[in-house]
N, C-alpha and C positions, 0 to 999 in steps of 0.2 A: 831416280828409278820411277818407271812409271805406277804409280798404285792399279791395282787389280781393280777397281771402280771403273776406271778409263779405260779397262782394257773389256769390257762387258759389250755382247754382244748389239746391237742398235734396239731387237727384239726386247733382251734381258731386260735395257737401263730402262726402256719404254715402262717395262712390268713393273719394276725398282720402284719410278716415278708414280708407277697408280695405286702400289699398294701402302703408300705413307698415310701414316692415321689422319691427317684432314680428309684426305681422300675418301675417307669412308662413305659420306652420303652418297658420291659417284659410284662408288660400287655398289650399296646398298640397290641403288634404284636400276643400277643396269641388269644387277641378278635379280629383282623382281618383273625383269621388263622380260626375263626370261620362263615366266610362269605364265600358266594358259590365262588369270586372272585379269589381266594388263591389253587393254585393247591399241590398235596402233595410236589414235587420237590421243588417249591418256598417255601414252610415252613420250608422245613428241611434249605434253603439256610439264611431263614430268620433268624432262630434260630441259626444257626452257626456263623453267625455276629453278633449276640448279645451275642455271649459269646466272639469272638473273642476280642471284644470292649471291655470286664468286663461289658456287664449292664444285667450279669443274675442274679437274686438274689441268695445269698448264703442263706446257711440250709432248702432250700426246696428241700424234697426227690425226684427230678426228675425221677429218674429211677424209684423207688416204685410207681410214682403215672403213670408214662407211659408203666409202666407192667396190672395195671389194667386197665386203659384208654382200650386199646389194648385188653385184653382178651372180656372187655364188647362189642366192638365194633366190634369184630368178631361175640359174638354169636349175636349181632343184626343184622350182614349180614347173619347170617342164616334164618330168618324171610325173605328174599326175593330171597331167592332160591330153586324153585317148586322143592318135592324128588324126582321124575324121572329124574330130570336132574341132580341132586344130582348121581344118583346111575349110570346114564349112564355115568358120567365125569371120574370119581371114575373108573369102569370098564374099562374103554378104557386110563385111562393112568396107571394101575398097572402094566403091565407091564413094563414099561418105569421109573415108581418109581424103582422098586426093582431091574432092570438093573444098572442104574445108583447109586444108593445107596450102595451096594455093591460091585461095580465098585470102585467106589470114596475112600472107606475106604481101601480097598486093596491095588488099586494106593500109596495111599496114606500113607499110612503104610511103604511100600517096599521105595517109594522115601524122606521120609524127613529125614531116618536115612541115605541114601543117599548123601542128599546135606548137613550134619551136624547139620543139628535141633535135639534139645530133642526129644525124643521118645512121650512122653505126649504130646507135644508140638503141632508136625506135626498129632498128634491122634484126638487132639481136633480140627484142626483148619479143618482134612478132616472129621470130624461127624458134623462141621460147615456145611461144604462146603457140604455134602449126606442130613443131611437131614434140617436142618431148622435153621440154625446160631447161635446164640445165646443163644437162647433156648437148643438146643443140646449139646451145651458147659455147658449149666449149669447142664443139667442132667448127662451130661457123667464125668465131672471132679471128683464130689465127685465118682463115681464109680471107677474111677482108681487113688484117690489118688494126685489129681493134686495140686500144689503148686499157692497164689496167682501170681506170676510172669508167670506163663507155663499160666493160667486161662487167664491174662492181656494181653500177647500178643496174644492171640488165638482173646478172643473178639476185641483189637485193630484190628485185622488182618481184619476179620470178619464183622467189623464196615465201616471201609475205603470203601473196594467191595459192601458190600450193598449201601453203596451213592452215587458209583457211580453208581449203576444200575438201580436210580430211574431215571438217566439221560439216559444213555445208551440205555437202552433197547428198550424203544417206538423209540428212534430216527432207532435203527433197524426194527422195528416190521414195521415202515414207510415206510422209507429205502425198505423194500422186500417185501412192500405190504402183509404183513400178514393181516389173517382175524381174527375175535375178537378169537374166540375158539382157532385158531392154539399160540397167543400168549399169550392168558390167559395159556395154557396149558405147553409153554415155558416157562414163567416164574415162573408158579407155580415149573418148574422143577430145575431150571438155577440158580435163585436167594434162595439167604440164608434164610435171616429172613423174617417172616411170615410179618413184616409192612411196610416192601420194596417191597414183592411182590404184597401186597395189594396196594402199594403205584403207583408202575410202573402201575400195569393191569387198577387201577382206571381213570389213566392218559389216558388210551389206550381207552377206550369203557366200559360200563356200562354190555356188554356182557363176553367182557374179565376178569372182576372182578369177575364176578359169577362163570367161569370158576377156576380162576388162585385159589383163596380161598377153593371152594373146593376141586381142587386137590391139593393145598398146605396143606389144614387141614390132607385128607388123608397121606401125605407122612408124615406128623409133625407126627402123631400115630407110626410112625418104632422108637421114641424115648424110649421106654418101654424096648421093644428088644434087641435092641441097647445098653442098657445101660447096661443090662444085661448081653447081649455077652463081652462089654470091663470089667466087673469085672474078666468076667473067664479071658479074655486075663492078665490083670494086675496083677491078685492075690491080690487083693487089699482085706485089712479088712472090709472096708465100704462096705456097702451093701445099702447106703441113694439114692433114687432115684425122683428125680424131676418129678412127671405126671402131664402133660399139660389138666388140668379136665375142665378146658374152651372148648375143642374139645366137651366134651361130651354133656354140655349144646348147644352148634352149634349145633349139631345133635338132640338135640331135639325140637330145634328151628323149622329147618327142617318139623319133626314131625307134629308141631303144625299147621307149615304152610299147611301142606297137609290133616290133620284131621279135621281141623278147618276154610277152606273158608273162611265164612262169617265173618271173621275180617281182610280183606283183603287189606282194608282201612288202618288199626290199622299198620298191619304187613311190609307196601311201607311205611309209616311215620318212624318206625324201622329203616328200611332201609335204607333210607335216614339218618337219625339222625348219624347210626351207620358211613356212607361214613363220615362224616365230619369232626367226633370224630377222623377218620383214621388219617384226615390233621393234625387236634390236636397234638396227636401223632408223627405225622414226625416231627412237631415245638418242641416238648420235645426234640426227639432224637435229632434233630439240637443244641439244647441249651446244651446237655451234651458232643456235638464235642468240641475237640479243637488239639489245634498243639501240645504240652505237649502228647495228646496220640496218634495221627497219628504220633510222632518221635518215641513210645514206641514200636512201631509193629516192627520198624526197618526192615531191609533190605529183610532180608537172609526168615523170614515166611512171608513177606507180598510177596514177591515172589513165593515164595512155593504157597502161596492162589491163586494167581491169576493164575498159571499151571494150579489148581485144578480147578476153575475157569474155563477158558478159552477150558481144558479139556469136562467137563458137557455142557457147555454152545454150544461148537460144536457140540458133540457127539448127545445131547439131540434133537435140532433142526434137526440136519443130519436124525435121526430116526423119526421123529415127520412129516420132508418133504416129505420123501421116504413113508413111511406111509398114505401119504394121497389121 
């Protein structure tokens, strides 16, 4: 007969597995990551010593539940950002997206078969580095055919620089007395992944985040293109493309906010909820760091990244100061 253990929903056994008493420091630190106390930077730091220790639980799907953690807490930062300032953010940094974006894959292209990376390799980690980290990596790999090892260094590579930029950036943004827009708009440019950038800007100002979100959502949209463009380069069989359909409910969020007013109340409660979920979030990605894959990026691409890196991250500001 089968025991009633086994017959437990995938959901339940998940819960089963996190509430066992070793489990405890994991819970401890994820229900304080749910407190206004706990900034994004301190979660991820917090969740990376608890795996470092061993007290994160094993067979709970981390990544799966902080993919959608992360998508819903995007679009509920759409609910607090009025559409005119939606569409003027949008307009005043597209040019500055698609400079850099196309900048960056070109670069990047021509120098990683350069310094002796894979060709895949140094492809993924500069469609990291243009438009949105991770996420870009996962749309563009099945397009050209990527192998899990070329996939693992790219995101290890990818993983390291987003961490440190939850740290880095505001200490800059400080640092050269940036105002909330100029760094929400840096960073939406600078930084990789969509929950680092949300991470840094949220760190920064309440103004910055509104900023940095939407022009990161915008630039995350060149992933479709993007992915497109590398099958032709590749010749690749696969034609599977990853779209990021979370932007679209964002934008209708948007929508709602500006159709609809009088739940204005409803829509700052959103908002909020949605910031906190973010820190959530950094405490996952902090719990699936460890030394095992900061040794896997290895030398030769996690160098490479930080060119690419360091590249963007001048160029982007250099244009963004001149500009103002």
């Amino acid at each position: 007969m089968t025991s009633s253990s086994s017959r437990l929903p995938v959901h339940a056994d998940t819960f089963k597995r996190a509430c066992q008493l070793k489990n405890i420091p994991f819970l401890l630190g994820l229900l304080i990551c749910t407190t206004t106390y706990i900034t994004s930077p301190t979660a991820l730091v917090i969740g990376f010593f608890l795996t470092t220790v061993g007290l994160v639980p094993q067979g709970i799907p981390l990544a799966k539940i902080t993919k959608k953690l992360l998508a819903y807490s995007i679009i509920g930062l759409g609910f607090g950002i009025p559409l005119q300032t939606a569409l003027t953010v949008t307009a005043h940094g597209l040019g500055l997206i698609v400079a850099t974006l196309f900048s960056t894959l070109l670069i990047g292209w021509f120098v990683s078969v350069r310094v002796g990376l894979m060709r895949k390799t140094g492809y993924l980690i500069a469609s990291g580095t243009a438009i949105c980290g991770g996420s870009a990596i996962a749309a563009v790999a099945p397009a050209i055919d990527a192998d899990d090892e070329q996939i693992g260094l790219a995101l290890g590579t990818i993983f390291v620089l987003n961490s440190l930029a939850l740290f880095i950036f505001p200490a800059i943004g400080h640092l050269l007395n940036m105002s909330q827009e100029t760094f929400g708009t840096w960073a939406a440019i600078a930084i990789h992944d969509t929950s680092s950038v949300v991470g840094a800007a949220s760190a920064y100002g309440e103004t910055a985040l509104k900023t940095a979100t939407t022009l990161k959502l915008a630039r995350a949209l060149w992933i479709i293109p993007v992915a497109f463009l590398s099958t032709f380069l590749f010749r690749s069989e696969s034609r599977k493309i990853t779209i990021p359909y979370f932007i679209l409910f964002y934008c209708a969020a948007i929508i709602f906010h500006d159709q609809l007013p009088q739940f204005a109340d409803l829509y700052q409660s959103i908002f909020k909820l949605a910031k906190q979920t973010l820190v959530i979030c950094l405490f996952l990605i902090g719990c699936s760091l460890s030394f095992g894959k900061l040794r896997q990026a290895g030398p030769r691409p996690l160098l490479f990244g930080v060119g690419l890196w360091i590249l963007v991250s001048v160029s982007s500001l250099s244009w963004i100061m001149l500009s103002q």
